[in-house]
C-alpha positions as CSV (number, residue, x, y, z in Angstrom):
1,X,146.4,100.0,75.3
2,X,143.0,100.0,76.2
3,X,141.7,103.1,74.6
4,X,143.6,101.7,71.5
5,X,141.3,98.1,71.4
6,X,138.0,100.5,72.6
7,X,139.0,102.0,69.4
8,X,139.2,99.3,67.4
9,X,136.3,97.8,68.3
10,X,134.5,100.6,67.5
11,X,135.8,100.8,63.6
12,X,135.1,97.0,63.3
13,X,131.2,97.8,64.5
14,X,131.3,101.2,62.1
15,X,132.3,98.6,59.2
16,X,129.9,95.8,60.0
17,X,126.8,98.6,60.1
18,X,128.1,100.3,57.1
19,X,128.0,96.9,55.5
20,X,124.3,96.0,57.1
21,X,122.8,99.3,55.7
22,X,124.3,99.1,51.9
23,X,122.7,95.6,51.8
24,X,119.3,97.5,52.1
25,X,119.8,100.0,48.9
26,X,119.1,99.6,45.8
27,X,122.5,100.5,44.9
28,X,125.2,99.9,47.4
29,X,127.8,101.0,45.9
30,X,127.0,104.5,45.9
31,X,126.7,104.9,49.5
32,X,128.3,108.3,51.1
33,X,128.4,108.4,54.9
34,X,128.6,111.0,57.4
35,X,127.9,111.7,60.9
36,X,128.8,108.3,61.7
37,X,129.2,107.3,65.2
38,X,129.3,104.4,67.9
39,X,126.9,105.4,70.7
40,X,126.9,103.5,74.2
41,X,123.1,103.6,75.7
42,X,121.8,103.4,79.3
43,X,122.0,99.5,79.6
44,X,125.8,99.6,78.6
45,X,125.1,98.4,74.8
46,X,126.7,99.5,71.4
47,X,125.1,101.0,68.2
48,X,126.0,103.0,65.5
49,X,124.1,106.2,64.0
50,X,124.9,108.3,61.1
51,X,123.7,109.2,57.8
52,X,123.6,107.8,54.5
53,X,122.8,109.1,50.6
54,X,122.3,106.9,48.4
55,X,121.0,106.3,44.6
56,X,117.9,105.5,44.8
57,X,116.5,103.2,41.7
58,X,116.0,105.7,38.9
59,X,119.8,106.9,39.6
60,X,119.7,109.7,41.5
61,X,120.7,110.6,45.0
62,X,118.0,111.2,47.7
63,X,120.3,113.4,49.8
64,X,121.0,112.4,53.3
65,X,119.1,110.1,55.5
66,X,119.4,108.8,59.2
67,X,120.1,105.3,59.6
68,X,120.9,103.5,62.6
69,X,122.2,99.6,63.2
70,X,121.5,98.5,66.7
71,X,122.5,96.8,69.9
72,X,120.9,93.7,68.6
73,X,122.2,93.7,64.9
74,X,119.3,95.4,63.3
75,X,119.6,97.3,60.1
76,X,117.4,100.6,60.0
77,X,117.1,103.5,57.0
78,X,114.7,106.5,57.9
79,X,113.2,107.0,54.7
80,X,109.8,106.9,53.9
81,X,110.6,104.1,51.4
82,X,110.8,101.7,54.1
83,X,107.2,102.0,55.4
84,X,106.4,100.4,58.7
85,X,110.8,100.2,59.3
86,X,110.3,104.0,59.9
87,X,108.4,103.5,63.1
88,X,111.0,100.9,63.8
89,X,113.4,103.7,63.6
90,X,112.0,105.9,65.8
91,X,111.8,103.4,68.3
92,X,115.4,101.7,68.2
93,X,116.5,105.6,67.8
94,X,115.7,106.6,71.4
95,X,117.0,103.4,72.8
96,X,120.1,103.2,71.3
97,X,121.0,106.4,72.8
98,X,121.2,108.0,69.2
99,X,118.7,110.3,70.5
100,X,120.7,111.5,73.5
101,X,120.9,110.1,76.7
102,X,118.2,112.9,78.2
103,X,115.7,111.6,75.2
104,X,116.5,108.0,76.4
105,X,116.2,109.0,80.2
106,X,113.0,110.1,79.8
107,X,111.5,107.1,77.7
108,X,113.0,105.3,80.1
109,X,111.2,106.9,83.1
110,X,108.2,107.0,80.6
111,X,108.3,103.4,80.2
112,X,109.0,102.9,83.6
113,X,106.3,104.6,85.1
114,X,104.1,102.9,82.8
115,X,104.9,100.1,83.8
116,X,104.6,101.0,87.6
117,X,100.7,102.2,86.5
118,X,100.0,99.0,84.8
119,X,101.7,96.8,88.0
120,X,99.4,99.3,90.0
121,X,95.9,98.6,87.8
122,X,97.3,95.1,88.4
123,X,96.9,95.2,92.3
124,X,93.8,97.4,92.2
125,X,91.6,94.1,90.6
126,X,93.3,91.7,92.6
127,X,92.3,93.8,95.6
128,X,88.9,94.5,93.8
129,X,88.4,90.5,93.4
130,X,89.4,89.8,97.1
131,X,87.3,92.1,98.0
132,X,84.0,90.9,96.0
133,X,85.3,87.5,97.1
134,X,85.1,88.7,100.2
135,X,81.2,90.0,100.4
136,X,80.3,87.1,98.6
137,X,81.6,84.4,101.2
138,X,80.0,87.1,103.8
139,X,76.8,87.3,102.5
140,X,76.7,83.2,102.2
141,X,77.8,82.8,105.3
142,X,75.0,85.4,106.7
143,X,72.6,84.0,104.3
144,X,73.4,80.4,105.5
145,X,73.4,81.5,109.4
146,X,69.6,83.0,108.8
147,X,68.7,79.8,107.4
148,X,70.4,78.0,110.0
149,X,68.7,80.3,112.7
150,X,64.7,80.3,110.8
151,X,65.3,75.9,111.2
152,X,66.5,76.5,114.5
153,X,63.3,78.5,115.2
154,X,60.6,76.3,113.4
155,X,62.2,73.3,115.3
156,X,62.2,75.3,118.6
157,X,58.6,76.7,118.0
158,X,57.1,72.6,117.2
159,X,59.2,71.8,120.2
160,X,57.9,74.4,122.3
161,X,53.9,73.4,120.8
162,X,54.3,69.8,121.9
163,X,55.6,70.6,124.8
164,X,52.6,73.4,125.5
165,X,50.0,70.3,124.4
166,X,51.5,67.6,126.6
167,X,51.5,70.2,129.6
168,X,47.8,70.8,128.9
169,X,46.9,67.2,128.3
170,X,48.6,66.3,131.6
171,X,46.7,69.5,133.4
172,X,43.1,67.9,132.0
173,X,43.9,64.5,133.1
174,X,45.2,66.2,137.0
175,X,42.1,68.4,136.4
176,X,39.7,66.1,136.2
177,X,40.6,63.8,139.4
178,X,40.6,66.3,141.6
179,X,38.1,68.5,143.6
180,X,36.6,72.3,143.0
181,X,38.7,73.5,145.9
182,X,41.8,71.6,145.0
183,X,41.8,73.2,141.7
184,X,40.7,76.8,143.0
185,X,43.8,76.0,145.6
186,X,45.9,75.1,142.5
187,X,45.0,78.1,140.7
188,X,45.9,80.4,143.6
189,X,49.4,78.8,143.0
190,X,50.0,78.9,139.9
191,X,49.0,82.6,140.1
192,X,51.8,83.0,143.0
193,X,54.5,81.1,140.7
194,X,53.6,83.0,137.3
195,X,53.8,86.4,139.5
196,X,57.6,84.6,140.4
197,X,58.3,83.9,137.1
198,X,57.3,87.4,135.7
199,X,59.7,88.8,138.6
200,X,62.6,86.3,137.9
201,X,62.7,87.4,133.8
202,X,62.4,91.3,134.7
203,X,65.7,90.7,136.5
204,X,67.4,88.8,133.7
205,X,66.1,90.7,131.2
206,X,65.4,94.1,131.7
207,X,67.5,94.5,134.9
208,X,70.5,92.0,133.1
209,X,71.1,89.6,136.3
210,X,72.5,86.6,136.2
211,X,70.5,83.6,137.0
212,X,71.6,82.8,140.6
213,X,71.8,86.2,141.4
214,X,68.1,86.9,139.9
215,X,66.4,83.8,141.2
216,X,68.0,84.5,144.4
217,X,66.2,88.3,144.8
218,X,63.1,87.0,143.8
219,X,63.3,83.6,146.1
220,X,64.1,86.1,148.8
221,X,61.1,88.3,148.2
222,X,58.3,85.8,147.2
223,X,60.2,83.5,150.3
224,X,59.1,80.3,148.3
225,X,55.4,80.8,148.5
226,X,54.5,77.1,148.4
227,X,55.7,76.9,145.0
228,X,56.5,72.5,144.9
229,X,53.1,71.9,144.1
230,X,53.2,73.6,140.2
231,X,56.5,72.1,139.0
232,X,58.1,69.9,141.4
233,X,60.8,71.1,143.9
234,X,61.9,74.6,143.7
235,X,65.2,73.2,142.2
236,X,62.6,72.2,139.6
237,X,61.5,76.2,139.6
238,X,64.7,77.1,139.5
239,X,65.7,74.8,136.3
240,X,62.5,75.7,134.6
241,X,62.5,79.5,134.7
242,X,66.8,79.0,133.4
243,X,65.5,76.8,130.8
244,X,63.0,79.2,129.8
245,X,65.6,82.2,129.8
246,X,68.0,79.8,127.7
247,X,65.0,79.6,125.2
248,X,64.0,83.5,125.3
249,X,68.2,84.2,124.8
250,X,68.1,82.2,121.3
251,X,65.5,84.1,120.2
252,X,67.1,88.0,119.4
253,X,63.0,89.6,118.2
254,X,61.7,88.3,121.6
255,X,64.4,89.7,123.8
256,X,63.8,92.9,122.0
257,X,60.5,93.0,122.7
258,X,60.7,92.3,126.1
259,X,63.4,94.6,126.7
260,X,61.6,97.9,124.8
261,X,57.9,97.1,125.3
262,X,56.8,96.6,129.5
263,X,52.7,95.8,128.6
264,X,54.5,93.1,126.0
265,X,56.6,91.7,128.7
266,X,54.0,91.1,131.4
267,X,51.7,89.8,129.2
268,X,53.8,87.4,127.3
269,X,55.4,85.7,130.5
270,X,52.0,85.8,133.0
271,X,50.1,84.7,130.0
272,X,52.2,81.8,128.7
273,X,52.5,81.0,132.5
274,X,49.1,80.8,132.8
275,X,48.0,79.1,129.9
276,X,50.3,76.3,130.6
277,X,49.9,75.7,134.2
278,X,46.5,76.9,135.2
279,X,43.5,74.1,135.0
């Protein structure tokens, strides 16, 4: 019974094409068929394929053609007559399955790999545009850390000036109310403390100590030397060398220096020292 309706079905599809294609002659009614058959493609749909002569306007036969009507009710004649319907043809001819089902496996795979390619190319620019996204928002952020780090710098520099003037202005006044000996005397100390100070930033520096472990070795070694007298208590020493390390650590070009060049070192911490504190 079923094979019996299959059937059917079939023949009612054979007449409905045969019916489509003699609409698109000149003459219908002197259509011959042959080869006609129903054809079931990959995706489980119907067409019908064959052949047709027909009369063509001036009354005579053009001898056999391929025609084809479609899964989606489409009329098509190969003949040249037809111009831009031929290519049509050729398309609707591989994926009706009137080609074969090996010509329409490997359009398939054709189209699908194609289309793999083009999903591929797709994922390739996003990627590409993340990427340049990427470096973009990198090199802002780097650009805005360096300008975050050069204000930083200028502001720690004018800080650092007034600071350096105030010192001196405060060292002229002390300076002048007090005695030749009592600022030889001072002198000698501020020697003693900038000879501490040089020791104390070798060992966080170059030798990478920690504070209390760095102010502790030198404290031990210099034992003090009367060193109240410059900047207070030696909890004031103490504060003002860390402060001073805190200020070198912000500053990466200076800690390189001072790390790879010794005469640099020495000079830049006993002479700033010196500058500062001596009258």
């Amino acid at each position: 019974m079923a094979i019996s309706n299959v059937q059917a079905n079939d023949a009612g599809l054979i007449n409905t094409a045969k019916t489509q294609i003699k609409d698109n002659i000149d003459d219908p009614f002197s259509a011959q068929f042959r080869k006609v058959r129903v054809v079931t493609n990959l995706d489980g749909k119907k067409s019908v394929c064959g052949e047709i002569n027909y009369k063509n306007q001036y009354g005579a036969y053009k001898g056999f053609v391929p025609f084809l009507y479609t899964y989606d009710k489409l009329p098509f004649i190969r003949s040249a007559e037809y111009g831009a319907l031929v290519y049509m043809y050729d398309l609707y001819y591989v994926s009706t399955g009137c080609g074969g089902k090996e010509l329409e496996l490997a359009e398939k795979r054709k189209r699908e790999e194609a289309e793999r390619q083009k999903k591929l190319r797709e994922q390739e620019k996003i990627e590409q545009e993340r990427l340049l996204k990427q470096k973009k928002e990198e090199e802002e952020r780097v650009k805005k850390e360096k300008a975050e780090q050069v204000r930083l710098e200028a502001e720690r520099q004018i800080e650092a000036k007034q600071k350096y003037e105030q010192a001196k202005a405060e060292a002229g006044l002390k300076k002048e109310s007090m005695s030749k000996n009592e600022i030889k005397q001072h002198n000698e100390l501020v020697t003693k403390f900038c000879n501490f100070a040089y020791d104390y930033y070798v060992n966080r520096v170059a030798n990478g100590f920690g504070h209390e472990q760095a102010f502790s070795n030198i404290q031990t070694i210099h034992k003090n030397l009367n060193l109240e007298p410059i900047v207070g208590t030696l909890k004031s020493v103490e504060e003002t060398l860390n402060k001073g390390m805190i200020e070198i650590e912000k500053n990466d070009f200076m800690q390189g220096r001072l790390k790879n060049n010794g005469a640099f070192f020495q000079g830049f911490v006993k002479g700033s020292c010196l500058n500062k504190y001596k009258l």
